[in-house]
PDB file of N, CA, C, O and CB in Angstrom:
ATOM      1  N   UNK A   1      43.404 -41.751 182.240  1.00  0.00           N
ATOM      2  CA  UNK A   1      42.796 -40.517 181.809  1.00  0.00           C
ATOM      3  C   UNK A   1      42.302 -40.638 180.372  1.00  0.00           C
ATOM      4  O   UNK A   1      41.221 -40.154 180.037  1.00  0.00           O
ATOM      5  CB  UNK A   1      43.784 -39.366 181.943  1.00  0.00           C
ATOM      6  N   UNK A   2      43.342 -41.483 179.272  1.00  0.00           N
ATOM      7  CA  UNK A   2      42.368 -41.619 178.168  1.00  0.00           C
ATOM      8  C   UNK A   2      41.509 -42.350 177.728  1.00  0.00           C
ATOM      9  O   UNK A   2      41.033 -42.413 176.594  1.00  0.00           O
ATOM     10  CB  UNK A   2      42.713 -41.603 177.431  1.00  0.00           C
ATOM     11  N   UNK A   3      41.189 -43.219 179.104  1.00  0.00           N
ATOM     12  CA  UNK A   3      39.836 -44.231 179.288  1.00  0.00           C
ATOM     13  C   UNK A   3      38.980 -43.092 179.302  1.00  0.00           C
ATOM     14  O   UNK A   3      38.184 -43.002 178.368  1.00  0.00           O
ATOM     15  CB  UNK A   3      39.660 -45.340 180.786  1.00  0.00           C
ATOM     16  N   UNK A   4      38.984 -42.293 180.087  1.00  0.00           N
ATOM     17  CA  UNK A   4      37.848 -40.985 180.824  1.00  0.00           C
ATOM     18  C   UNK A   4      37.372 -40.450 179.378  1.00  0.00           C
ATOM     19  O   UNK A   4      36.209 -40.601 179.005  1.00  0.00           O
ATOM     20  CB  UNK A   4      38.791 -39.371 182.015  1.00  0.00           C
ATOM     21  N   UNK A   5      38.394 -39.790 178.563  1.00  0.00           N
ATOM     22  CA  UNK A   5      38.287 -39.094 177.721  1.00  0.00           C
ATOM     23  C   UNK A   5      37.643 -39.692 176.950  1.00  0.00           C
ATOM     24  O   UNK A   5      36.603 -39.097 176.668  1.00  0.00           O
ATOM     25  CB  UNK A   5      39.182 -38.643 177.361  1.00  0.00           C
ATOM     26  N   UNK A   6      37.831 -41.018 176.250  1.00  0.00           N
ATOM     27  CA  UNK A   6      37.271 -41.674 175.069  1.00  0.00           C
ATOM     28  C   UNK A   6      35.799 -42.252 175.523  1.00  0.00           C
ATOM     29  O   UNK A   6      34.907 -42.428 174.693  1.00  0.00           O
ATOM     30  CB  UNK A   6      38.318 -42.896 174.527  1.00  0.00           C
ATOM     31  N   UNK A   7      35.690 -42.436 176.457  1.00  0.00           N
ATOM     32  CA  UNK A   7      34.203 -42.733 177.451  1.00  0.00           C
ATOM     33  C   UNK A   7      33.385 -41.577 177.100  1.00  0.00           C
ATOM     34  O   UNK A   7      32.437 -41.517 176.317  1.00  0.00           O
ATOM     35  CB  UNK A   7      34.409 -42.749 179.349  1.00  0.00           C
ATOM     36  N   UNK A   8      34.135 -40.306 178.107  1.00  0.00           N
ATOM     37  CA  UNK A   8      33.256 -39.059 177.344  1.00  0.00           C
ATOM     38  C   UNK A   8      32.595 -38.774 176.457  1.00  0.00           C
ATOM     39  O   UNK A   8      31.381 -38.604 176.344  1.00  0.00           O
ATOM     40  CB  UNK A   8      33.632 -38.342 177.056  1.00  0.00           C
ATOM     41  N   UNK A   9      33.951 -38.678 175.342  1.00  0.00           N
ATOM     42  CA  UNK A   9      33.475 -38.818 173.789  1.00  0.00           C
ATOM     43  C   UNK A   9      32.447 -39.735 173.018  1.00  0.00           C
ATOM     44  O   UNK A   9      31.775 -39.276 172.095  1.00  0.00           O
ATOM     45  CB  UNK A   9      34.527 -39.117 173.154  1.00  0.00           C
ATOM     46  N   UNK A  10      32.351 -41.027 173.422  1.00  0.00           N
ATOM     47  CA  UNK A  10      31.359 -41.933 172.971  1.00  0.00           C
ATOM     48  C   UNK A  10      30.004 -41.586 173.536  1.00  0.00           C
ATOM     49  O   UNK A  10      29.065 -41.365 172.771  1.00  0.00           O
ATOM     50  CB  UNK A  10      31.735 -43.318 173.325  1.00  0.00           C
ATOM     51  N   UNK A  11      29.848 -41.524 175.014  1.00  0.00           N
ATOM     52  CA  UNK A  11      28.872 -40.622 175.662  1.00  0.00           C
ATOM     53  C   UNK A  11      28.307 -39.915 174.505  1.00  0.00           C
ATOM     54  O   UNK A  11      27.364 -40.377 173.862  1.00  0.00           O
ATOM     55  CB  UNK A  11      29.499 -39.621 176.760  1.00  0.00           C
ATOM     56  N   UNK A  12      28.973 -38.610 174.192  1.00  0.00           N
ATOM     57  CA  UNK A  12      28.451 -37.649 173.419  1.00  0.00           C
ATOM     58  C   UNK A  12      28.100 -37.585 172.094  1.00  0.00           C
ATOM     59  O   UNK A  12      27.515 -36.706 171.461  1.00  0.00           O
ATOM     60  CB  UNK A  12      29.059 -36.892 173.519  1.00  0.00           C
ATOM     61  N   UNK A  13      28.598 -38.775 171.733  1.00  0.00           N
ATOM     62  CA  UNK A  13      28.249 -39.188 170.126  1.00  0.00           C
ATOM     63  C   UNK A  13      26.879 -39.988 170.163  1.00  0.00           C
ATOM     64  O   UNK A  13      26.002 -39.786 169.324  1.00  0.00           O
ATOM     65  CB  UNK A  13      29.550 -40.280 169.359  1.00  0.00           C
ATOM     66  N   UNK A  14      26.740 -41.010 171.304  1.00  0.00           N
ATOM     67  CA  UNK A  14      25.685 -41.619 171.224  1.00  0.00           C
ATOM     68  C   UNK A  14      24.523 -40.531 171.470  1.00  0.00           C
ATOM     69  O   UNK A  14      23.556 -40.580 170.709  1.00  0.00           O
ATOM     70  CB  UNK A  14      25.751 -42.758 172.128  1.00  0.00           C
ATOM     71  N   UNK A  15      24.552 -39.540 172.494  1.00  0.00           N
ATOM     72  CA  UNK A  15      23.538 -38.532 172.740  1.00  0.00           C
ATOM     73  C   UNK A  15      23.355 -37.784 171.828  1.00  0.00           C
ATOM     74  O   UNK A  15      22.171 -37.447 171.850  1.00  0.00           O
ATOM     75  CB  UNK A  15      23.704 -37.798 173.708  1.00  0.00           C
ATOM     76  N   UNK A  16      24.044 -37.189 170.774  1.00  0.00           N
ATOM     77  CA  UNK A  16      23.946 -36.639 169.416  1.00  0.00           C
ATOM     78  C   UNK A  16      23.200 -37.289 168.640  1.00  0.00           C
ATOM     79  O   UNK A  16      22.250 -36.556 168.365  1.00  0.00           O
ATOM     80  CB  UNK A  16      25.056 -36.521 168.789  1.00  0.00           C
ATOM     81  N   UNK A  17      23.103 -38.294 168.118  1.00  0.00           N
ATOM     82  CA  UNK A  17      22.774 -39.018 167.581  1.00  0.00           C
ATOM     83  C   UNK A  17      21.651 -39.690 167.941  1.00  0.00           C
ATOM     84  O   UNK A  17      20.600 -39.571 167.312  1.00  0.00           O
ATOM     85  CB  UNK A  17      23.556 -39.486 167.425  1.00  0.00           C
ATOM     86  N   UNK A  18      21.768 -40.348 168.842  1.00  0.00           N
ATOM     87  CA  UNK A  18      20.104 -40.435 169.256  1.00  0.00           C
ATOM     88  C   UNK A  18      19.218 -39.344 169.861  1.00  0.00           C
ATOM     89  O   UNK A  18      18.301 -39.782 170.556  1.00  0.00           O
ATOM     90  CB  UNK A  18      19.933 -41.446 170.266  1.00  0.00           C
ATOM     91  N   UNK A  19      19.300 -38.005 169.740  1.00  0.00           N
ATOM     92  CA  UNK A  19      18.751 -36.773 170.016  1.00  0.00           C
ATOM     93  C   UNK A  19      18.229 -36.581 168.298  1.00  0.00           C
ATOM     94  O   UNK A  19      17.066 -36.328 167.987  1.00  0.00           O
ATOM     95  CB  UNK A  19      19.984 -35.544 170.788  1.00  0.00           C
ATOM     96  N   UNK A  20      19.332 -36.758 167.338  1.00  0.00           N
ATOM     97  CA  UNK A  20      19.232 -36.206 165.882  1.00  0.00           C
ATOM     98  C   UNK A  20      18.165 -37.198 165.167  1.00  0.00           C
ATOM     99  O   UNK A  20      17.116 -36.889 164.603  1.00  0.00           O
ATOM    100  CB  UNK A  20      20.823 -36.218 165.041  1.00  0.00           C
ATOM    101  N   UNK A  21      18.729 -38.455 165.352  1.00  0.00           N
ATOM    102  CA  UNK A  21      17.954 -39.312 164.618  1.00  0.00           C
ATOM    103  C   UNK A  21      16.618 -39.849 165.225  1.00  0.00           C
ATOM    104  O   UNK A  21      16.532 -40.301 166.366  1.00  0.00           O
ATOM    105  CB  UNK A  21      18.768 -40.353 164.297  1.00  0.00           C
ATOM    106  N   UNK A  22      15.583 -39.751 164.336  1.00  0.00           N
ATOM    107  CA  UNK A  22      14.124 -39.840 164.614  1.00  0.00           C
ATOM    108  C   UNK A  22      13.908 -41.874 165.114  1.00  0.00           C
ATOM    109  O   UNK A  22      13.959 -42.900 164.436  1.00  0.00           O
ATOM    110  CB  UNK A  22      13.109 -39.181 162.783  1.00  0.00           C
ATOM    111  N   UNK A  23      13.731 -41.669 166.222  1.00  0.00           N
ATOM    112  CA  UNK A  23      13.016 -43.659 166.928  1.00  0.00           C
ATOM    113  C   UNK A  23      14.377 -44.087 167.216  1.00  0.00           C
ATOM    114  O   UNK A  23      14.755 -45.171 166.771  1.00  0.00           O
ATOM    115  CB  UNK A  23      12.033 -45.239 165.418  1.00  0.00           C
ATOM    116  N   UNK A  24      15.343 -43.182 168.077  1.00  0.00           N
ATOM    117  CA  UNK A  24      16.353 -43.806 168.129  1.00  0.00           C
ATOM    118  C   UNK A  24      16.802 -43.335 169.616  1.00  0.00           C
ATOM    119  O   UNK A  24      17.954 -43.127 169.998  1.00  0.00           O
ATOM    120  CB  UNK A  24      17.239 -43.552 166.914  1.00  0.00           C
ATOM    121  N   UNK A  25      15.665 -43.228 170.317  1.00  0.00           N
ATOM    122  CA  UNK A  25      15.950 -42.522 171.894  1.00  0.00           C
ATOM    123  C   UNK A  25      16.774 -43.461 172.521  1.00  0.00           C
ATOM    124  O   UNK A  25      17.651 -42.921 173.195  1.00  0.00           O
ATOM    125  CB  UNK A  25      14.544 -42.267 172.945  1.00  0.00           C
ATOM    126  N   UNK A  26      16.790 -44.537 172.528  1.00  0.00           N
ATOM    127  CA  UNK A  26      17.328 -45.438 173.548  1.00  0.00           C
ATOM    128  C   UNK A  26      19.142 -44.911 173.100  1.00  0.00           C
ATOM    129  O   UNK A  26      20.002 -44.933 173.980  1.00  0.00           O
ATOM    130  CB  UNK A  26      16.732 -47.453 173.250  1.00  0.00           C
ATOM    131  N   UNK A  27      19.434 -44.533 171.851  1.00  0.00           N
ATOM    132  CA  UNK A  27      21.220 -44.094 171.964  1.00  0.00           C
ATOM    133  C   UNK A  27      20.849 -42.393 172.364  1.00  0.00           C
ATOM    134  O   UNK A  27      21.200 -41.521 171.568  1.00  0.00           O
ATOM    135  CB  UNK A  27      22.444 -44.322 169.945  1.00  0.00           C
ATOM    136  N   UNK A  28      20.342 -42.134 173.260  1.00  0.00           N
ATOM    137  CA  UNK A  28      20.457 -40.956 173.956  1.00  0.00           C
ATOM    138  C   UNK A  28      20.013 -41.431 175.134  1.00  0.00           C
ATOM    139  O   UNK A  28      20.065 -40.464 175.894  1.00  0.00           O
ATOM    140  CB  UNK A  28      19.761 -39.770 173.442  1.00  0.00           C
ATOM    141  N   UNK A  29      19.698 -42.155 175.591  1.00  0.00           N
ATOM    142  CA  UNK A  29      19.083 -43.354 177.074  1.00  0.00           C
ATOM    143  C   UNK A  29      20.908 -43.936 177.759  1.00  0.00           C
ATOM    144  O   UNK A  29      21.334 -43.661 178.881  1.00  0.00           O
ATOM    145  CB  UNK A  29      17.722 -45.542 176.064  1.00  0.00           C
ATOM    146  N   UNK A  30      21.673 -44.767 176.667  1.00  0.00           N
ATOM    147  CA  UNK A  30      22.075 -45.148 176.742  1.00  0.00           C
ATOM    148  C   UNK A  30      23.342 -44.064 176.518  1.00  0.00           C
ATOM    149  O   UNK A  30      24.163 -44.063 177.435  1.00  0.00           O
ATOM    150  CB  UNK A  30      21.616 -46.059 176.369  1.00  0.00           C
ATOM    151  N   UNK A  31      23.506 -43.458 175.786  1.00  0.00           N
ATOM    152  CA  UNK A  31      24.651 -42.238 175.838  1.00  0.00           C
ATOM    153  C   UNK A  31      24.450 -41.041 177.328  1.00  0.00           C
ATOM    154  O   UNK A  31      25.279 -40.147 177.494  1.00  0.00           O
ATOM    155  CB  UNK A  31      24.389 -41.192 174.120  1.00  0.00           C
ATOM    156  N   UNK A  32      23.452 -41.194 178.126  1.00  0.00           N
ATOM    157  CA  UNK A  32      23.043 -40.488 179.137  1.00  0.00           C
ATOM    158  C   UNK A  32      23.856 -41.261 180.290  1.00  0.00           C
ATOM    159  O   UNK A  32      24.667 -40.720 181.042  1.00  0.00           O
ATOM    160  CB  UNK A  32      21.440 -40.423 179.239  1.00  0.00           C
ATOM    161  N   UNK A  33      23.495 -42.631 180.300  1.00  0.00           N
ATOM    162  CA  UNK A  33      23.963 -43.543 180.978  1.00  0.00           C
ATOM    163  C   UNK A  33      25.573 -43.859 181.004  1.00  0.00           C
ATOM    164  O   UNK A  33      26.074 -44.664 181.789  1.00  0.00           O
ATOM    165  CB  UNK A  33      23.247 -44.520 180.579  1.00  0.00           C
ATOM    166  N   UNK A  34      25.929 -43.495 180.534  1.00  0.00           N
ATOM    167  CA  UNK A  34      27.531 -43.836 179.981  1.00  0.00           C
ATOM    168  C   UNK A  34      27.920 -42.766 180.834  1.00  0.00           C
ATOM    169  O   UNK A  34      28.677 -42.924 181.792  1.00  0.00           O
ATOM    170  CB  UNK A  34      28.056 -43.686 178.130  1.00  0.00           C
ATOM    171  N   UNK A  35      27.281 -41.394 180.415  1.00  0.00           N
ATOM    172  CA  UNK A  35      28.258 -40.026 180.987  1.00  0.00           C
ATOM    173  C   UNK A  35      28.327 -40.364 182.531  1.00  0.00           C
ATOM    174  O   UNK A  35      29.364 -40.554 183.166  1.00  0.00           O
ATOM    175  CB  UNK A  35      27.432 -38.211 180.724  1.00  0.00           C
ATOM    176  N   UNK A  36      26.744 -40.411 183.128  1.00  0.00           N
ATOM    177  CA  UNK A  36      26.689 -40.580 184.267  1.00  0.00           C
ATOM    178  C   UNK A  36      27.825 -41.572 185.051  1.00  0.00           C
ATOM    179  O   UNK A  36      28.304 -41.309 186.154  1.00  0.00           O
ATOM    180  CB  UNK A  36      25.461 -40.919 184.346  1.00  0.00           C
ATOM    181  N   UNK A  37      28.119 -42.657 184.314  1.00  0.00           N
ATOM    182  CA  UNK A  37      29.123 -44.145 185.137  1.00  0.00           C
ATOM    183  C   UNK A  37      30.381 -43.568 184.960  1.00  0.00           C
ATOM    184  O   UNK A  37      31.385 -43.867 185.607  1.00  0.00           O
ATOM    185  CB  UNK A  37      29.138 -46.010 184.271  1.00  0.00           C
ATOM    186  N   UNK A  38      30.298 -42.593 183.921  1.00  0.00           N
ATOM    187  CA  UNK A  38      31.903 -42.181 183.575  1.00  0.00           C
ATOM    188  C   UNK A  38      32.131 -41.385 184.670  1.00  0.00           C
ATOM    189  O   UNK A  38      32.982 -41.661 185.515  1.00  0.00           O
ATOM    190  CB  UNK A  38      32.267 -41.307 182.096  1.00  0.00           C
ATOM    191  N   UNK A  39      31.298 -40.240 184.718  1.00  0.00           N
ATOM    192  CA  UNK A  39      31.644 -39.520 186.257  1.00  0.00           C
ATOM    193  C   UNK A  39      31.592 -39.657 187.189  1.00  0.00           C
ATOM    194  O   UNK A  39      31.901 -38.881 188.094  1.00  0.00           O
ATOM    195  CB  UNK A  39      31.356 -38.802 186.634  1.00  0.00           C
ATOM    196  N   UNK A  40      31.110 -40.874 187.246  1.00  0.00           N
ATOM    197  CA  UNK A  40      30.886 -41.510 188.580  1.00  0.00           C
ATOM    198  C   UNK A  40      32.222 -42.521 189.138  1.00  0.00           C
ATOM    199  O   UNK A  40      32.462 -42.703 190.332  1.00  0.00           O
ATOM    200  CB  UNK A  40      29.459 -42.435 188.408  1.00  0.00           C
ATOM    201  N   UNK A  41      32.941 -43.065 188.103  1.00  0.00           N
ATOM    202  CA  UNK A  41      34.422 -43.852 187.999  1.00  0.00           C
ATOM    203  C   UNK A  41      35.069 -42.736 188.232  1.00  0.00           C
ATOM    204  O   UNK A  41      35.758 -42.791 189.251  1.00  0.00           O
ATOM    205  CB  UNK A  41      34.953 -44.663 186.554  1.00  0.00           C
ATOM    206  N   UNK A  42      35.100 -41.731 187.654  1.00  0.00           N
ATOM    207  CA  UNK A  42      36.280 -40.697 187.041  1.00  0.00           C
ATOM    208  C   UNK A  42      36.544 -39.976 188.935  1.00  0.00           C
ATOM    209  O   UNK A  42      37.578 -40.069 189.595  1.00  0.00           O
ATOM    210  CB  UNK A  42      35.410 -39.104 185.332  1.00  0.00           C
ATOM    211  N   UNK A  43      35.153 -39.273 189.381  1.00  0.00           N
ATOM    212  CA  UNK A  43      34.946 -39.306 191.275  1.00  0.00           C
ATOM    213  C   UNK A  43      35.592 -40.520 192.506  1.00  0.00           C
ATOM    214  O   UNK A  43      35.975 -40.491 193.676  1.00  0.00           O
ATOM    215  CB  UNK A  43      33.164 -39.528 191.526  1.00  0.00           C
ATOM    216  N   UNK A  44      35.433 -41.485 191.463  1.00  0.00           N
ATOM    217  CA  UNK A  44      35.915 -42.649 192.835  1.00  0.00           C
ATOM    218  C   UNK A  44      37.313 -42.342 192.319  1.00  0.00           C
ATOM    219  O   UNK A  44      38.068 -42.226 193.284  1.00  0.00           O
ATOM    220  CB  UNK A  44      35.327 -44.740 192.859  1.00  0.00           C
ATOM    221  N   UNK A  45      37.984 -42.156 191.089  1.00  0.00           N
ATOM    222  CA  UNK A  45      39.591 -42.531 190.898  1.00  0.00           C
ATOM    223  C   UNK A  45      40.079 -41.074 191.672  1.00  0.00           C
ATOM    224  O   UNK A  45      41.051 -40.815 192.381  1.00  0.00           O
ATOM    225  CB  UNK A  45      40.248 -42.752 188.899  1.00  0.00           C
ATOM    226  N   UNK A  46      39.414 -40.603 191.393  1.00  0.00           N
ATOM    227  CA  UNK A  46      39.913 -39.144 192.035  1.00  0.00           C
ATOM    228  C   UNK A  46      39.897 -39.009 193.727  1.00  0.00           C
ATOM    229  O   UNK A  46      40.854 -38.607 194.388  1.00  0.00           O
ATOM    230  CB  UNK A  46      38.817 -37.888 191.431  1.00  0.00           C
ATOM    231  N   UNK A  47      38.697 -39.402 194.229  1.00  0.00           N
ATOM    232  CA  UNK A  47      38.831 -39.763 195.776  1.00  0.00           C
ATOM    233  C   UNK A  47      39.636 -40.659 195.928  1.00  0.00           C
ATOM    234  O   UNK A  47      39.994 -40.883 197.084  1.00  0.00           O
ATOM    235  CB  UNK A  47      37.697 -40.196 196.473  1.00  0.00           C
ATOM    236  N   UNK A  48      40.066 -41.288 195.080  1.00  0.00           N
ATOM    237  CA  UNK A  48      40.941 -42.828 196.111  1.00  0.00           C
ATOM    238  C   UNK A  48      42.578 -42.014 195.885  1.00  0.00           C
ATOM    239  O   UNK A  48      43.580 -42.611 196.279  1.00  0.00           O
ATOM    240  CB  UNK A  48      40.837 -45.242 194.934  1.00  0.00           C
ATOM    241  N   UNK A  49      42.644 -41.270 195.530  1.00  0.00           N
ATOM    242  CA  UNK A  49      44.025 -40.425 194.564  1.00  0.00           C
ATOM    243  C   UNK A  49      44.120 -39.383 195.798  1.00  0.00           C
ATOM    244  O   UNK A  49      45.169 -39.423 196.440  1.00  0.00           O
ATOM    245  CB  UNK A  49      43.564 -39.462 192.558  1.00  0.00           C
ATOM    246  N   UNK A  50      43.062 -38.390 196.222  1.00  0.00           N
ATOM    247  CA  UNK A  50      43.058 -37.513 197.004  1.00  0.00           C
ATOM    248  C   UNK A  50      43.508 -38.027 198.712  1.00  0.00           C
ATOM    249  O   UNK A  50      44.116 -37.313 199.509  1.00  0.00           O
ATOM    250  CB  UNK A  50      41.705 -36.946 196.753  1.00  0.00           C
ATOM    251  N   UNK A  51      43.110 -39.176 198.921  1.00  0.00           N
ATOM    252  CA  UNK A  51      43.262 -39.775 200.506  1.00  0.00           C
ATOM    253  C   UNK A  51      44.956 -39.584 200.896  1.00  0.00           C
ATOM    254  O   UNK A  51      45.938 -39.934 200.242  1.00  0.00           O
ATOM    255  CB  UNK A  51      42.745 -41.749 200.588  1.00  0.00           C
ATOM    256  N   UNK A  52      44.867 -38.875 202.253  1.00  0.00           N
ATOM    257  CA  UNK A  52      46.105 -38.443 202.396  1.00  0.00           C
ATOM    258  C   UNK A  52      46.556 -39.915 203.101  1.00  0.00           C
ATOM    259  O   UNK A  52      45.638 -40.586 203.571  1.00  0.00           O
ATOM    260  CB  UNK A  52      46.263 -36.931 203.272  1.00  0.00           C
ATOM    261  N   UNK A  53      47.833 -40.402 203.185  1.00  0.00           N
ATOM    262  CA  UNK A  53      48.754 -41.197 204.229  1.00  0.00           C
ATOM    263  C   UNK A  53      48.683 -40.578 205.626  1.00  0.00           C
ATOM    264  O   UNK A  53      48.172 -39.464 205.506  1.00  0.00           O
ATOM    265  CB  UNK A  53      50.339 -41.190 203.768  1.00  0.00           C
ATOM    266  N   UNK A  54      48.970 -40.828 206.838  1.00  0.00           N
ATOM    267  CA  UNK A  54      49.031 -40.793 208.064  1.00  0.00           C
ATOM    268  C   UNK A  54      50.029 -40.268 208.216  1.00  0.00           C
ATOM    269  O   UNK A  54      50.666 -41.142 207.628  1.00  0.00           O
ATOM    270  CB  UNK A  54      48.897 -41.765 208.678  1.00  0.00           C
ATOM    271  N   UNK A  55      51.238 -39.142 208.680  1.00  0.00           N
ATOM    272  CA  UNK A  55      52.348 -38.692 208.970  1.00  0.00           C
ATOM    273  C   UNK A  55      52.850 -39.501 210.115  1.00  0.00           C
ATOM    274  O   UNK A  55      52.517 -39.490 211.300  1.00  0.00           O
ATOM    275  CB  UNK A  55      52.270 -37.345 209.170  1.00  0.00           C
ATOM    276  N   UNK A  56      53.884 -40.324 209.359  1.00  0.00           N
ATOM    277  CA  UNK A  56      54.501 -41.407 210.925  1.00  0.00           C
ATOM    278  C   UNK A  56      55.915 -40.691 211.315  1.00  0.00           C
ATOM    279  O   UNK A  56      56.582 -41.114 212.260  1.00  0.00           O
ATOM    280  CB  UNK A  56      54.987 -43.561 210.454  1.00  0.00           C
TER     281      UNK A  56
END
């Protein structure tokens, strides 16, 4: 979980920042890209967590 979190956070610093600073789109390209893989890991850990066992 504090993989998720600190992923997040970098996410959002790079998109700040390359939103703020002028010829610097690619760290808002690349901070876009981050969020997306993060939620996209963060969905698979959570589906593989949710799968019930078989009642034997």
């Amino acid at each position: 979980m504090a993989l998720f979190l600190v992923l997040v956070l970098v996410a959002v610093v790079l998109g700040i920042i390359g939103a703020a600073a002028n010829g610097l789109g690619y760290l808002l390209a690349i901070g876009i890209v981050l969020f997306v893989a993060d939620m996209v890991f963060f969905a698979v850990r959570l589906s593989r967590r949710a799968r019930r066992r078989p009642v034997r």
